[in-house]
N, C-alpha and C positions, 0 to 999 in steps of 0.2 A: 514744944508746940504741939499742941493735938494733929491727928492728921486727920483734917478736913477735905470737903472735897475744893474748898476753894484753895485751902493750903498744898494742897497736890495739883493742883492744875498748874498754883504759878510758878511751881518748882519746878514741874514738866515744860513750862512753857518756855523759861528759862535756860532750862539743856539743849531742846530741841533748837531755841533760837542761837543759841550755843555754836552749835553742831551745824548750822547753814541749815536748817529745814528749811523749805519753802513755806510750808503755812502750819507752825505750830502751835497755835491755839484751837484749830481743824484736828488736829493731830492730839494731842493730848488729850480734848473730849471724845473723840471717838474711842480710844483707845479705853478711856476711865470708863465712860456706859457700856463698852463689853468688858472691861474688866465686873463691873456692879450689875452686867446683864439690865440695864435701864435705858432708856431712850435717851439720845444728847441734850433733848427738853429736859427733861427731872434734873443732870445737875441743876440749871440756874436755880429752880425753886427749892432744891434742898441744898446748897453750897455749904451750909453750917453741919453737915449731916458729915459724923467721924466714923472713920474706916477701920477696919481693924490692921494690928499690926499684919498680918499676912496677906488680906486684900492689896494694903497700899507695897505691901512687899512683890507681888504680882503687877500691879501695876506700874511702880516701878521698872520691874525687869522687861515690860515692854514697850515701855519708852527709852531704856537702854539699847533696844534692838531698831529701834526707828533710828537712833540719832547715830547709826553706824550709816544710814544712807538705805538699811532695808525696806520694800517696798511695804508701807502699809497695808497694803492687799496681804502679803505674806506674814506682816508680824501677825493679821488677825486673823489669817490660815482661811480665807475669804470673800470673796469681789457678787457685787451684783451685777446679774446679766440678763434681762429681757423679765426683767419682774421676779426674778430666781435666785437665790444665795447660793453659788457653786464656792467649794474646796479648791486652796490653790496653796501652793507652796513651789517653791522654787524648780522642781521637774517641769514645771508649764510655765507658758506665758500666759500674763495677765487679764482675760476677756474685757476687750475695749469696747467702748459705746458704740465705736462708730461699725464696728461687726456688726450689731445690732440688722444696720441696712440689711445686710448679708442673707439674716435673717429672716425679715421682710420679704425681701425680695425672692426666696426660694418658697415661701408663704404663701406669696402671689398666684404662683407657676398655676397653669392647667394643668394639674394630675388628676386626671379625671377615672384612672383605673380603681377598680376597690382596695387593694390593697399595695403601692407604690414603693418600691423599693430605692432608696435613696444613702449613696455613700457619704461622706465626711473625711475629704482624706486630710491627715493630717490635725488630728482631731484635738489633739493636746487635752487639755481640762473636761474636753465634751462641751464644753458651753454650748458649741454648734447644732452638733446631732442630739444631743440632751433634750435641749429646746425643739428642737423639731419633732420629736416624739413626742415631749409634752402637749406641744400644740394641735396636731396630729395624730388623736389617738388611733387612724387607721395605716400610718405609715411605719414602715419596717427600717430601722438605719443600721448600714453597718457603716463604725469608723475606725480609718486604720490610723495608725502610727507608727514610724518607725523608732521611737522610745517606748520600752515595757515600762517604762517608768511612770513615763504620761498615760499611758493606758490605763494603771492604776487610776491613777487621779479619776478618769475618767470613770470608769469604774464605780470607785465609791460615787463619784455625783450620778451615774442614772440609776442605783439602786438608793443612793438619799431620797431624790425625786421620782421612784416608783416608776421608772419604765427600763429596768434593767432586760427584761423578758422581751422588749423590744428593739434593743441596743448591744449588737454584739460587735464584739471590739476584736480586731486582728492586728497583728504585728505585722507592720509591711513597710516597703518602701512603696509610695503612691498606692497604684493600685495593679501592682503586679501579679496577686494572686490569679486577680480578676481578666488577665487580659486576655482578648477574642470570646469571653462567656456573651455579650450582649445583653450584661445580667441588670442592668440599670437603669430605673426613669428619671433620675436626677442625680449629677455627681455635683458636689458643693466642695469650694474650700477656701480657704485661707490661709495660702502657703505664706514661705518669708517671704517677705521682699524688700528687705532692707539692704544697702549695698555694704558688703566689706568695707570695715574703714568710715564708716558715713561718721563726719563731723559733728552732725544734726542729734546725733540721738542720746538721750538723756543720759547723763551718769549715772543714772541708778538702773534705766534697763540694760545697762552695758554689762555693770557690773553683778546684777543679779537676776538677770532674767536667762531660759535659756538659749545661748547661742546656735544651738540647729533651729529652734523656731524661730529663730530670731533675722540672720542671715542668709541670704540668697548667693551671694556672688558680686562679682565685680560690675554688674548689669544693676541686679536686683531684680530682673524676671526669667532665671534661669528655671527656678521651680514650675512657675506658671510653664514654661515652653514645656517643658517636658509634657505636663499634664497636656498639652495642649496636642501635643503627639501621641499621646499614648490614650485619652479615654474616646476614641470615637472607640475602640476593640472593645471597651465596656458598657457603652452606652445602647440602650434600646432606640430605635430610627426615629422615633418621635421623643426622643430623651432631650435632656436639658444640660447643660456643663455652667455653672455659675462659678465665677473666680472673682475675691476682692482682691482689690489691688494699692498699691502705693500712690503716694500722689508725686502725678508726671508720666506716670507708666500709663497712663488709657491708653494714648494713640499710638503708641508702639503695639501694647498688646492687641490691639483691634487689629491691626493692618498685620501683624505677625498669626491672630486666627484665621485671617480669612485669605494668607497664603496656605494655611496650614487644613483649609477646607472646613470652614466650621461659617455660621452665618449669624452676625452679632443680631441679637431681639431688642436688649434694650442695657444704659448702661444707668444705673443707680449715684445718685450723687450722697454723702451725707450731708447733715445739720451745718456745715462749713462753708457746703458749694463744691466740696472736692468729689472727682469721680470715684466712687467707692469700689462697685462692685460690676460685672456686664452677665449680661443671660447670653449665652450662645447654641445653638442648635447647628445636629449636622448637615454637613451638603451634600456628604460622599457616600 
């Protein structure tokens, strides 16, 4: 049988439904238009159009790696994020839409200084600090993490997307380098906050995403508390501390800032209605 594109879709479509994918007919054209580098529109119009043996031999092998349960972001080494193609592979977790808010919302901020110095802690892939420098060509980020791994990642995306010279990446836990400097007009992040154990969370971020970005604790807001004690020592007096969060966790974390001397601005919801993200400023 020739290998077409329509004869390799249904063979892919077939393994994948095989294998429990949730949506593989999503999944097998995605996968075929980066293998053929073409939009998922050109298959339908060219279906009769035959591949060569090494193209559908490529293609193949990676819908071999989808139908293990790998995340498609990762077989396609990939994810878009705030109108951006960032690099991902298994060292990070995956840039979710609903970050996005995250983004927004630190977007918003009055940084009215010329040049704003703004951390990213916990930066994994960079999507975060990435994007803000993109968008932002007078802001300075630095993002830490504590995997060199993810740093890497991070890495290649702000020198893909051209603001490497404005994104310097440290190895750190939080923001310890930094603590008592005052060296900050906005600290941003998106720690875990998923609870040890959580029931809820998909079998495929369980089994392939990674675990330190992934987990908090037996709470799920142990990360945030910490941040929440530690960056007033890094924050500038008219600074910003932005944290997304999980959903359930707002009204813990509000009442746990504003023991903790911090004064909520405003709290972000996403596209869902869930509360995403909160601005906070100091009191002390």
């Amino acid at each position: 049988m020739p290998l077409t594109v329509r004869s390799l879709l249904t063979e892919a479509v077939t393994c994948l439904q095989q294998a429990g994918r949730r949506n593989p007919r999503v999944d097998a054209e995605v996968l075929l238009a980066d293998t053929l580098q073409r939009p998922r529109s050109w298959l339908l119009a060219h279906s009769d159009t035959v591949l060569s043996p090494e193209r559908a031999e490529k293609f193949r092998e990676l819908v071999q790696q989808r139908t293990t349960g790998r995340p498609l972001q990762y077989v396609r080494g990939r994810q878009e994020f705030f109108g951006r193609s960032f690099f991902v592979d298994e060292r990070v977790l995956i840039p979710r839409p609903e970050t996005e808010v995250l983004v927004e919302t630190v977007l918003s901020l009055n940084l009215r200084m010329p040049s704003p110095i703004v951390a990213d802690v916990g930066t994994g892939s960079g999507c975060i600090g990435v994007t803000l420098a993109c968008e932002r060509p007078n802001w300075r980020v630095i993002a830490t993490d504590v995997s060199m791994s993810a740093l890497r990642v991070a890495r290649r995306n702000s020198l893909h997307l051209g603001v490497g010279a404005r994104v310097e990446l440290v190895c750190a836990n939080l923001l310890e380098p930094f603590e008592g400097l005052r060296y900050f007009d906005a600290i941003v992040s998106n720690p875990p906050y998923v609870t040890a154990g959580d029931p809820l969370i998909d079998p495929e971020v369980a089994l392939f995403e990674p675990a330190t970005a992934l987990y908090a604790g037996t709470v799920g807001t142990e990360i945030h508390e910490a941040l929440l004690r530690t960056a007033h020592a890094c924050l500038k007096s008219q600074g910003f501390l932005v944290l997304e969060m999980g959903f359930g966790q707002s009204e813990r974390l509000l009442s746990l800032a504003q023991q903790l001397g911090w004064q909520p601005q405003t709290v972000a919801a996403d596209l869902a209605g869930i509360p995403r993200c909160m601005v906070l400023t100091r009191t002390l």
